[in-house]
C-alpha positions as CSV (number, residue, x, y, z in Angstrom):
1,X,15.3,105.9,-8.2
2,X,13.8,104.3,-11.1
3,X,15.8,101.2,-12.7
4,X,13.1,100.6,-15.5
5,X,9.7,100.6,-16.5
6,X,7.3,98.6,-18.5
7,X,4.3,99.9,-20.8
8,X,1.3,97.7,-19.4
9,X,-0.9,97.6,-22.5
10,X,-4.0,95.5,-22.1
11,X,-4.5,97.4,-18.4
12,X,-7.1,100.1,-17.7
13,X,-7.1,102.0,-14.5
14,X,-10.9,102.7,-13.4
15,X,-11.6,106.0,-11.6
16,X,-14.8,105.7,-9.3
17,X,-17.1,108.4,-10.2
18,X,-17.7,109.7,-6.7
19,X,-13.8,110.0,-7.0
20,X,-12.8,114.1,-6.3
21,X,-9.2,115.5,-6.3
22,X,-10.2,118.5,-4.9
23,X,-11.1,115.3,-1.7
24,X,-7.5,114.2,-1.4
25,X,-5.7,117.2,-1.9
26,X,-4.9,119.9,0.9
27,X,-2.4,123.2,0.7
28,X,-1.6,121.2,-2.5
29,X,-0.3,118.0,-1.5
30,X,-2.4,114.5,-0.8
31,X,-2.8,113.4,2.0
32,X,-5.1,110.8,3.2
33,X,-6.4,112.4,6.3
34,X,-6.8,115.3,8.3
35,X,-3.5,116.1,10.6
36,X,-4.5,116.5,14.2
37,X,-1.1,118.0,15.1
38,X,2.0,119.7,13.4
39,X,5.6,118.6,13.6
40,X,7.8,122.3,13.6
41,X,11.1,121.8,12.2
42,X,13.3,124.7,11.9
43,X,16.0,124.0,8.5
44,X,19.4,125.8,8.7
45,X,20.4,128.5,6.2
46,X,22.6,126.4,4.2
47,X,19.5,124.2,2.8
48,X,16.6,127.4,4.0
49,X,15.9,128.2,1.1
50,X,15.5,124.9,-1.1
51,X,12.9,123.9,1.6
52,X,11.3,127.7,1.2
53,X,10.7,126.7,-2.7
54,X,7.9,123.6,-1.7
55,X,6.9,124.5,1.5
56,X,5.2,127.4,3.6
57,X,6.8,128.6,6.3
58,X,8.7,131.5,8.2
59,X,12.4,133.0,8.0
60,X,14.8,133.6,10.9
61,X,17.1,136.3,10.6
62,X,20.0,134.0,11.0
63,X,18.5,132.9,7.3
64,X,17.2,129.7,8.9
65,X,13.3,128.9,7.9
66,X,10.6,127.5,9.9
67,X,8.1,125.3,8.6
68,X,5.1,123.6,10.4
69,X,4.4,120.1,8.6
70,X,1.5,118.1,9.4
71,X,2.0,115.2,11.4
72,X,0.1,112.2,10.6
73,X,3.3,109.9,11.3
74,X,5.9,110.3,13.7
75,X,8.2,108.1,11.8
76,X,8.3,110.3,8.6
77,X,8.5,113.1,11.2
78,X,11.8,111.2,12.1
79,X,13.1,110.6,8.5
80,X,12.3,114.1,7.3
81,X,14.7,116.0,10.0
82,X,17.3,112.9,9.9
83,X,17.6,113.1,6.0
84,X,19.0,117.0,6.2
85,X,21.4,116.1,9.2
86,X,22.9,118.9,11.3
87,X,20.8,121.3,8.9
88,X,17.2,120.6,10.5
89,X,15.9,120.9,14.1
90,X,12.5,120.0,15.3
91,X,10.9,122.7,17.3
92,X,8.4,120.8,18.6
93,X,6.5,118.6,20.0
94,X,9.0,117.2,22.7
95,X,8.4,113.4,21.3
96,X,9.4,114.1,17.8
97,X,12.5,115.3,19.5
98,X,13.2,113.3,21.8
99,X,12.5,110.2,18.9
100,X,15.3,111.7,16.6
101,X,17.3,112.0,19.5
102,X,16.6,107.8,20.1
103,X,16.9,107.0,16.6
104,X,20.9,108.9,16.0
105,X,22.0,106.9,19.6
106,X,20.7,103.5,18.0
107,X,22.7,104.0,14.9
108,X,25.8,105.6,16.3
109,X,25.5,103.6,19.8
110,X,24.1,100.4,18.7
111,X,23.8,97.8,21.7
């Protein structure tokens, strides 16, 4: 998704010394603050097991995996099950659900 790049030479990026990655990371990704709540999306067995490779989660005997994201934005809630189509579900919560649900009837039912 890159269409090019430039080498800035004369630039210097400045890391504060209270700076800790050990702050920003958690279950090995960074994330800026502390969920309060979980989106569960359940992904189909035709794309289970790419999504088992990065993330923690649960299989289905269908093949189908279950994985319990952190929610800190519903909208990437939204964009995470609507980039896998028909091949991811959310579980829960009921909002997250219903906002997918809003979101497809907007952009096959625009008014």
């Amino acid at each position: 998704r890159i269409s090019w790049v430039r080498v800035l030479e004369d630039q210097e990026a400045v890391i504060p010394n209270e700076f800790s990655l050990d702050g920003v990371m958690q279950h090995g990704r960074a994330l800026a603050n502390e969920a309060s709540e979980s989106v569960c999306i359940r992904y189909g067995p035709s794309i289970a097991r790419w999504i088992a490779e990065n993330e923690s989660g649960e299989w289905g005997a269908d093949g189908s995996f279950v994985v319990e994201h952190p929610l800190l934005d519903d909208r990437w809630a939204v964009r995470q099950v609507l980039q896998y189509g028909p091949a991811a579900e959310v579980v829960s919560p009921e909002r997250i659900r219903q906002a997918v649900a809003d979101r497809l009837h907007m952009i096959f039912r625009p008014e």
